[in-house]
N, C-alpha and C positions, 0 to 999 in steps of 0.2 A: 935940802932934800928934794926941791921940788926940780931942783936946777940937772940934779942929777937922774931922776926920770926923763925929765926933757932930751938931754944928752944922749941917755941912753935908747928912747924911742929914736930920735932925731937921726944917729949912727948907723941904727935899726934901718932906716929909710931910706939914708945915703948908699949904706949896703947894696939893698935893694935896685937900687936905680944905678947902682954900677953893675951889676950882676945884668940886667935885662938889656943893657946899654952893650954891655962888650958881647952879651948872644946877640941881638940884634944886627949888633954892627957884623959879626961872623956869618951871621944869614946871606945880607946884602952882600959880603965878600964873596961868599961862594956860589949866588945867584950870579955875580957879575960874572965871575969865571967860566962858571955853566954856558952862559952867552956867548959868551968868547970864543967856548969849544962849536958851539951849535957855527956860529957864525961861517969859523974856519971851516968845517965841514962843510959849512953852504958854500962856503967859496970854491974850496977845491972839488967840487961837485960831487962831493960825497951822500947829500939829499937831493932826492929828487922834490922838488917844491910844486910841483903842477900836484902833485896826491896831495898838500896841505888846503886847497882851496875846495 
């Protein structure tokens, strides 16, 4: 009985920590991307960067 609570919190947790793990990682994906775009646009002089300082 006890074995089966354990289980079932434990799966509970595994759940959990897969669920915040793949948003998390989806975050940093689209943060990278974000950058990527920002970048390009600085490159092909699309921002003016003297206004950022």
């Amino acid at each position: 009985m006890a074995e089966t609570f354990i289980g079932a919190v434990l799966e509970g947790i595994v759940s959990k920590v897969i669920s915040v793990t793949a948003e998390l990682t989806k975050l940093a994906w689209g943060f990278k991307e974000e950058l990527t775009k920002l970048r390009d646009c600085q490159d092909h002089g699309k921002i003016n960067t003297d206004l950022l300082y």
